[in-house]
N, C-alpha and C positions, 0 to 999 in steps of 0.2 A: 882184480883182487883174487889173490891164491885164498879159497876157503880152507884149505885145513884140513883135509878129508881123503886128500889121495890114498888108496890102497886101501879104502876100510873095505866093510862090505854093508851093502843094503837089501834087504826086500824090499820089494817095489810090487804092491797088492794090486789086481786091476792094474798090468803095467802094459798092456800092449797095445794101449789104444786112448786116445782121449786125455784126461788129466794124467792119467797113472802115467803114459808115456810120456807127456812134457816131463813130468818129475825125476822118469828115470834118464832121460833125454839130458836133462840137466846136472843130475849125477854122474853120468857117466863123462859128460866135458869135463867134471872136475878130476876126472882118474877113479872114481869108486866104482868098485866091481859089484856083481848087481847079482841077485838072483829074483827075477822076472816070472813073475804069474800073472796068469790067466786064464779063462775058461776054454778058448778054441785055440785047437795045439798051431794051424796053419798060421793065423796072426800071429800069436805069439813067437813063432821061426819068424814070421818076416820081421817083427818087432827088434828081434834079437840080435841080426843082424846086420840091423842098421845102426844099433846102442853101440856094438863092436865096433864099430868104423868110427862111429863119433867119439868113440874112447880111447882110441890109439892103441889100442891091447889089452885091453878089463877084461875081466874076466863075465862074461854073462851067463847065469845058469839058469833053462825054462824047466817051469812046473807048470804043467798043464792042467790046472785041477779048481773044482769049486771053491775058493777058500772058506766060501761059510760053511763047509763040510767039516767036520774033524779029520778027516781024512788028510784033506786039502790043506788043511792047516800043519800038519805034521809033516807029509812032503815040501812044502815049502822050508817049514824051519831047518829043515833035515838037510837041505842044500846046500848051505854056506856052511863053511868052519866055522864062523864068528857073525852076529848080528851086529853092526855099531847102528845103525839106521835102520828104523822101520816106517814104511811110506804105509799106512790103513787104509782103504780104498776100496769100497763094494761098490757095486749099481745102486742104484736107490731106486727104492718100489714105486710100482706106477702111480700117475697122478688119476685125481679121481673125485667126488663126493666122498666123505667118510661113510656117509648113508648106505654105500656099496661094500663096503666092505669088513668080512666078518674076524673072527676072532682067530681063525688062520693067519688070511692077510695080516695082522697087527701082528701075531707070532713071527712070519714071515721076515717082517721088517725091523724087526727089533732083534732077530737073532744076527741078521746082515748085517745093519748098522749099528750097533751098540754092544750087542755080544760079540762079538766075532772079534772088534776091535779090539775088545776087553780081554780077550781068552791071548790075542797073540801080544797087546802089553804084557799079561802076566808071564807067556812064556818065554821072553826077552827080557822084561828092567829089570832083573834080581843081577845078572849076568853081566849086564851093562852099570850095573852097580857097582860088582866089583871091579871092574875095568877100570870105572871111572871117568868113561865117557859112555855119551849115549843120544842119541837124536831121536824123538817119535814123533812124527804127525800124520796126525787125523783129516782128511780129505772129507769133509761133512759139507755145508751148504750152508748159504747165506738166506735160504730161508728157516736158518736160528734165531737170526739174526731180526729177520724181517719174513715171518710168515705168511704163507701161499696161500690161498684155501683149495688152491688144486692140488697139494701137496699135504696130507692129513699125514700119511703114514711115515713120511721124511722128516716133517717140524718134528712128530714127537719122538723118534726112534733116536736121529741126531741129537737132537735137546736133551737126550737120555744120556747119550755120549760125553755130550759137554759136560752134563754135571758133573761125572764120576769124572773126566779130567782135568777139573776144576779142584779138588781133593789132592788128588795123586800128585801132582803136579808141583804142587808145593814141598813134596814131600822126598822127591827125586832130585831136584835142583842143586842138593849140598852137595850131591856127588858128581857132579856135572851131567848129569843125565835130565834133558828136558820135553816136555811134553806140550804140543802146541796143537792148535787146528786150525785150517785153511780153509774159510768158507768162502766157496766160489759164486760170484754171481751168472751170469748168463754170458757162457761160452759156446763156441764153436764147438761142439761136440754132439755124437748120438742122445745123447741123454738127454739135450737141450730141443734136440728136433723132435724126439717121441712125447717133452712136456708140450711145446709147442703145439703137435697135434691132437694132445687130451685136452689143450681152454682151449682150440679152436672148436674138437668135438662141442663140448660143453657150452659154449655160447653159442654155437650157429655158424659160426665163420668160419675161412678157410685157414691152411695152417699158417698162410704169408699174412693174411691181415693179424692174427694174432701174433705173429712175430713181429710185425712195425708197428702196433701198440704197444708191444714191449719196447721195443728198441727206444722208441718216445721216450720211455722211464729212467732212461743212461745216459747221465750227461755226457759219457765220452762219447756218443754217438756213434756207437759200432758196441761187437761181439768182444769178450775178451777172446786170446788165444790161448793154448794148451803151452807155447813155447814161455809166454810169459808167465803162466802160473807157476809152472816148474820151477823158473828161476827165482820165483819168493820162497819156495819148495826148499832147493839146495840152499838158499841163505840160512832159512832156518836149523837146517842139520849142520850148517859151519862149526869152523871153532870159534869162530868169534860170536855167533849165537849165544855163547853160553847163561846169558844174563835175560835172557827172554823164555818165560817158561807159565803154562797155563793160559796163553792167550789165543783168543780167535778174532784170526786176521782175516778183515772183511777184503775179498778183491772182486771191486761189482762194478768200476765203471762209474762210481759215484752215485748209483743206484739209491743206495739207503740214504735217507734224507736225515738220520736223527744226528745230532753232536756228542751221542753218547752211544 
């Protein structure tokens, strides 16, 4: 299926590694030229130019920089002529006992995941409004969905997320500009190995038995991958998307047991 998208342009937040990369990985098969961030400049080069190869000649622009910085966020948007797609995509704070942690940590994670997101909707939908097209998703987590207790500062920071683009959302759609989020369950990624070894710390175990209790919990029986997220990634930014807006798309492996 041709998505619709060739020649736009995307930022792709967190794109050089993990989800962010499946997502831009996926964009870039479709023809969309990319402006890629990331915090360490060396990944990011090598990111960059593997997306060029898989693009047949897109264009890729790296920004080397924190996005949850204002800094970071202004260099990024400063790349592209035009935003049509914007991929949200921080790290998510470490796992933990709430008990541990103080009123920094909470600032910490809500400015990553829920500000940050917010600052670079605002400086994008007005633009992609008038355009008349516009693609955003939110890279948040499936424990929104179905909350961790290792994960205090992600359920509430994300859930903060959701709500405000639960609002928005509705409100973008008349102009074809849609607003969606992607909660991922337990992928093959860093993120999943460093939760992995906070409930091993936490219960006594090692980090592999706390992975194959998890694994137990999936009926697909395995990890997702980063290649398959992306490509529910790029559906979403399609043109043919344009009728799907304010929804969060659980992808866990069948993890979550409720029918709602």
């Amino acid at each position: 299926m041709d998505l619709g998208i060739r020649g736009r342009w995307a930022l792709v937040c967190g794109g050089s590694k993990g989800l962010g990369f499946g997502c831009a990985a996926a964009l870039a098969n479709e023809g969309v030229n990319l402006v890629l961030n990331g915090r360490t400049a060396g990944t990011l080069a090598d990111a960059a130019a593997k997306l060029r190869v898989m693009g047949g000649g897109i264009e890729v622009r790296e920004v080397a920089a924190d996005i949850v910085t204002p800094e970071g966020r202004a260099q990024a948007l400063a790349a592209a002529p035009v935003i049509d797609i914007l991929v949200n995509n921080a790290g998510g704070p470490p796992p933990g006992d709430f008990r541990q942690f103080d009123r920094d940590d909470w600032l910490r994670a809500i400015d990553a995941n829920m500000l940050t997101p917010i600052e670079l909707i605002k400086a994008t939908v007005d633009r992609m409004i008038e355009r008349r097209f516009g693609r955003i998703v939110n890279i948040t987590s499936g424990a929104v969905k179905a909350p961790l207790d290792i994960l205090p500062l992600s359920n509430g920071a994300r859930s903060g997320l959701t709500g405000f683009v639960a609002g928005l959302a509705r409100k973008t759609v008349a102009h074809n500009v849609t607003i969606n989020n992607l909660l991922p369950g337990f992928f093959e990624t860093e993120r999943m190995r460093s939760t992995m070894a906070g409930a091993a710390k936490q219960a006594g175990i090692t980090p592999e038995q706390a992975l194959a209790q998890r694994m137990a919990t999936i009926p697909a029986g395995r990890l997702g991958n980063p290649e398959e997220f992306g490509q529910l990634c790029a559906y979403l930014c399609s043109a043919q998307a344009s009728f799907i807006t304010g929804q969060n798309l659980l992808i866990d492996g069948g993890a979550y047991p409720g029918t709602f």
